[in-house]
Backbone as CSV, one residue per row, in Angstrom:
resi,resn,N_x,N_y,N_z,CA_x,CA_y,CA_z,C_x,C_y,C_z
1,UNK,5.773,-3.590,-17.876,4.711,-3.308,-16.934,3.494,-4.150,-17.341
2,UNK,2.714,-4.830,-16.156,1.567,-5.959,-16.743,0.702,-5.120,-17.534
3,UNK,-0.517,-5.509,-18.077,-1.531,-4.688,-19.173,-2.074,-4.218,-18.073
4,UNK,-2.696,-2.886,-18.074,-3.577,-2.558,-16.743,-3.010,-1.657,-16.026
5,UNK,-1.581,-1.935,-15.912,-0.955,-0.784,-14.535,-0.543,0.314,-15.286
6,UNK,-0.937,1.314,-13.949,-0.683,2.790,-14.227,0.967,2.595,-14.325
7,UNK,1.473,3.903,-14.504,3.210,4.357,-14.357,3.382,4.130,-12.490
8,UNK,4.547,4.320,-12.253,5.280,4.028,-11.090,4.991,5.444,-10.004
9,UNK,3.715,5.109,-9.363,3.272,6.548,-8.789,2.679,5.846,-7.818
10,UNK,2.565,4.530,-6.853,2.325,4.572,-5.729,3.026,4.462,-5.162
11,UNK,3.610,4.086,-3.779,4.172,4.048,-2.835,3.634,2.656,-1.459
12,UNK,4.817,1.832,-1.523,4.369,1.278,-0.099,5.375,1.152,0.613
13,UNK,5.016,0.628,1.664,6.104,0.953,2.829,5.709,-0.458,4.116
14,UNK,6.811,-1.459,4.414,6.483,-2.330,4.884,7.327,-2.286,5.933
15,UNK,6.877,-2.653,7.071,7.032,-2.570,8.615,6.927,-3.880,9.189
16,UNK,7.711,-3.984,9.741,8.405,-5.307,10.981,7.267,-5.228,12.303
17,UNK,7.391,-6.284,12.713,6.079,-6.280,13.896,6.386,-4.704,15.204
18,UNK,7.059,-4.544,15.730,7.670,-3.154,16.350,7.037,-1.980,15.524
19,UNK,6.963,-2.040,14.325,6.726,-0.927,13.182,7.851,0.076,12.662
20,UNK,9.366,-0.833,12.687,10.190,-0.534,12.453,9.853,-0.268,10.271
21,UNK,10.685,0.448,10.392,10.563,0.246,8.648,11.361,-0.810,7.886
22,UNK,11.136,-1.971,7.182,11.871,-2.643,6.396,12.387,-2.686,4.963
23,UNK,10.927,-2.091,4.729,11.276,-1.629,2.916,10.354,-0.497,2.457
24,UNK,10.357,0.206,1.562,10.198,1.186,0.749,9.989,0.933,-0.954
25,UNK,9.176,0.882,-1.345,9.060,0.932,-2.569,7.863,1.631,-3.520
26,UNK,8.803,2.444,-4.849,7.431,3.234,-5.919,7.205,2.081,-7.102
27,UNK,5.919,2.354,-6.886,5.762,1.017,-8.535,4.204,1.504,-9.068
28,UNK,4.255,0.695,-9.701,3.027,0.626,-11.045,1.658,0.241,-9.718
29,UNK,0.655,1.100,-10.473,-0.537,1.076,-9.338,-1.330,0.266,-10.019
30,UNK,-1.064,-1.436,-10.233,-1.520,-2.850,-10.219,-1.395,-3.349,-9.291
31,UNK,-2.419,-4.693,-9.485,-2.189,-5.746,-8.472,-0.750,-6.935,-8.901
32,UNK,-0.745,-6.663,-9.960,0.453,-7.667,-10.321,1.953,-7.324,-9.498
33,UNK,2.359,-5.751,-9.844,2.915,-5.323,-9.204,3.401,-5.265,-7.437
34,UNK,2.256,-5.083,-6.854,2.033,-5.052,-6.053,2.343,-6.478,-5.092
35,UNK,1.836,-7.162,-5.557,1.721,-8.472,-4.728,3.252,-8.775,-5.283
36,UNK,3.712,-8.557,-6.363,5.293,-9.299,-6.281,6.518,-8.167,-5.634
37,UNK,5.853,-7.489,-5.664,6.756,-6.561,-4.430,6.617,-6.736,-2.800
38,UNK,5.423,-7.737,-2.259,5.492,-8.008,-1.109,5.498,-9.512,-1.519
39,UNK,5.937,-10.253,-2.081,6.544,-11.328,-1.961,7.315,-11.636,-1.422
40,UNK,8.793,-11.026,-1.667,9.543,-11.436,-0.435,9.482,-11.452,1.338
41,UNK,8.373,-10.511,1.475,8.504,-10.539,2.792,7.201,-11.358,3.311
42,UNK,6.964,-11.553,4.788,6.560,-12.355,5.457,5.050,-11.271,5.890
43,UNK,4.389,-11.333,4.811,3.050,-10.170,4.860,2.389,-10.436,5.503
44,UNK,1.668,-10.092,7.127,0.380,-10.818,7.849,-0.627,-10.083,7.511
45,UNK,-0.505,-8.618,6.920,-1.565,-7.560,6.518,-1.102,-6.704,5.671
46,UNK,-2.027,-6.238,4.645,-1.436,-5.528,3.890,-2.610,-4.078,3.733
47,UNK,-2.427,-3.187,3.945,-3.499,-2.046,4.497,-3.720,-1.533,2.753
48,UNK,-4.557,-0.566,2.178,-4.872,-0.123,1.104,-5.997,0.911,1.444
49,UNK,-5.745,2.261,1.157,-6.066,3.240,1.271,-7.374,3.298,-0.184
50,UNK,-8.745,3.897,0.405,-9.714,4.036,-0.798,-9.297,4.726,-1.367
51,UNK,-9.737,5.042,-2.433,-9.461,6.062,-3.839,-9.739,5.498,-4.700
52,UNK,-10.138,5.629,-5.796,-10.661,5.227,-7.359,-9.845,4.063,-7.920
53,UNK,-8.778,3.083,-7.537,-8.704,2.354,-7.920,-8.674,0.998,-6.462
54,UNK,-9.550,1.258,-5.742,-8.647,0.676,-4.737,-10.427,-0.588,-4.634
55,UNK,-11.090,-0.303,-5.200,-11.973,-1.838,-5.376,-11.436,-2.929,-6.590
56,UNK,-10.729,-2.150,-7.399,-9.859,-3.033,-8.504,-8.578,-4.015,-8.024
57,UNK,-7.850,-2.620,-7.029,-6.648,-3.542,-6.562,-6.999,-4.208,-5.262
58,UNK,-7.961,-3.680,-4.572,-8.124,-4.823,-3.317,-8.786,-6.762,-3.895
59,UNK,-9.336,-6.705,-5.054,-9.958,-7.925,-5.688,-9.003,-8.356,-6.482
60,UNK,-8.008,-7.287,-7.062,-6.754,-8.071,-7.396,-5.467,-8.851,-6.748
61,UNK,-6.010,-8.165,-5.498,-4.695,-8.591,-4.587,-5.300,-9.716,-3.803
62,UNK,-6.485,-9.770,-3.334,-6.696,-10.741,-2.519,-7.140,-12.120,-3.513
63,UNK,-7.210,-11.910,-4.780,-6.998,-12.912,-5.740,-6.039,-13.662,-5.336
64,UNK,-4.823,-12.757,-5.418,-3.126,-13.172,-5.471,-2.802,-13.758,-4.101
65,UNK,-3.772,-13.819,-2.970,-3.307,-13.932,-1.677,-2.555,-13.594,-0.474
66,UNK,-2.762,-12.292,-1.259,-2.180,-10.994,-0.052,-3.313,-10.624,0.859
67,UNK,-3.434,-10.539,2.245,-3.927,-10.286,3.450,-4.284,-8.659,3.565
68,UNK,-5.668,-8.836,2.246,-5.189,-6.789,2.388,-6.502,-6.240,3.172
69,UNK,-6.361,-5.350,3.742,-7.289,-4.281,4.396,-7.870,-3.396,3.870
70,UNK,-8.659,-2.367,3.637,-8.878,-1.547,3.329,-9.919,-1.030,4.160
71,UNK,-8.755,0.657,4.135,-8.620,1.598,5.281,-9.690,2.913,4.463
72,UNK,-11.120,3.586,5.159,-11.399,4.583,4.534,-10.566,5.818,4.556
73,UNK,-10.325,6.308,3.242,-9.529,7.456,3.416,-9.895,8.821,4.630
74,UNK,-10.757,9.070,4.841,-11.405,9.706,5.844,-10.992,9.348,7.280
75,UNK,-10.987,8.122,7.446,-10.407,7.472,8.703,-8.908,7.053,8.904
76,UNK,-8.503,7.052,7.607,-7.010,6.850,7.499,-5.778,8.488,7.762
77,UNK,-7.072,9.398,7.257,-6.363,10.679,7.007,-6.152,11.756,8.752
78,UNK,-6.983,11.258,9.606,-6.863,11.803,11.114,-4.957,11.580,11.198
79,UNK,-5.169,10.366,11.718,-3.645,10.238,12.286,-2.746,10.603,11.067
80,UNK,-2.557,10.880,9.864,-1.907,11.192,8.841,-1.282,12.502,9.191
81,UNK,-2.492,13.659,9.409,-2.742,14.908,9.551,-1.428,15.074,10.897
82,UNK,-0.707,14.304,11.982,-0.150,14.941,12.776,1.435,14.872,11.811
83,UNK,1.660,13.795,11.131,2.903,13.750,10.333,3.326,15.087,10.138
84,UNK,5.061,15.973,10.391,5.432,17.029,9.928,4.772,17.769,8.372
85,UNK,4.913,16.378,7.639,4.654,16.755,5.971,3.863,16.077,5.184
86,UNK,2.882,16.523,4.714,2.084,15.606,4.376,2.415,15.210,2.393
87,UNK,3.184,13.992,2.409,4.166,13.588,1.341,3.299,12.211,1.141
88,UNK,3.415,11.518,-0.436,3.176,10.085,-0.839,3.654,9.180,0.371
89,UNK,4.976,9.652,0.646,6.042,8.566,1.257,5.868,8.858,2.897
90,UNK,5.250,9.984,3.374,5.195,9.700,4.892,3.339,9.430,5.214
91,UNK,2.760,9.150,3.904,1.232,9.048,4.083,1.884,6.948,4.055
92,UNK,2.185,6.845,3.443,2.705,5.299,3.243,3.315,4.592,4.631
93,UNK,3.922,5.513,4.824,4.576,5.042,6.238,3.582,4.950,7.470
94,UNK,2.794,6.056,7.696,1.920,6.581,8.235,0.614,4.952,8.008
95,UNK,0.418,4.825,6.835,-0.617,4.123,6.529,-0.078,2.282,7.022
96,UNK,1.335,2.303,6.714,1.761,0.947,7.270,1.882,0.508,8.661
């Protein structure tokens, strides 16, 4: 794991233009991480939810040249709220 990243406790979730789901993945809450887990795919945006690390990883990621957003949690959490369950993995989906 790079120096810096937490244990394997975030979640992302990457979506096809439709907003079909393509991939799923838990990993280390770095930017190192992060950006080589959307490497393989063809990223036009990459969304990032505030919370206490998310001015670290948005300057880490757009270092790396990932296309990232950042969504206020407050404004991200409305449409969240109709999801059946409110889970890591359907806030991820939800957020992609």
């Amino acid at each position: 794991m790079p120096t810096g990243c937490q244990p394997a406790n975030d979640l992302i979730c990457i979506v096809d233009e439709e907003g079909k789901t393509v991939a799923e993945r838990k990993m280390a809450s770095c930017p190192e991480a992060i950006s080589e887990a959307l490497e393989p795919f063809a990223v036009t945006r990459a969304g990032l939810e505030t919370g206490p690390l998310s001015v670290w990883l948005w300057n880490g990621l757009k270092e790396r040249g990932v296309p990232i957003v950042c969504m206020d949690a407050r404004h991200a959490n409305a449409p969240l709220k109709m999801m059946p369950a409110k889970t890591d993995r359907n806030d991820a989906i939800g957020l992609a």
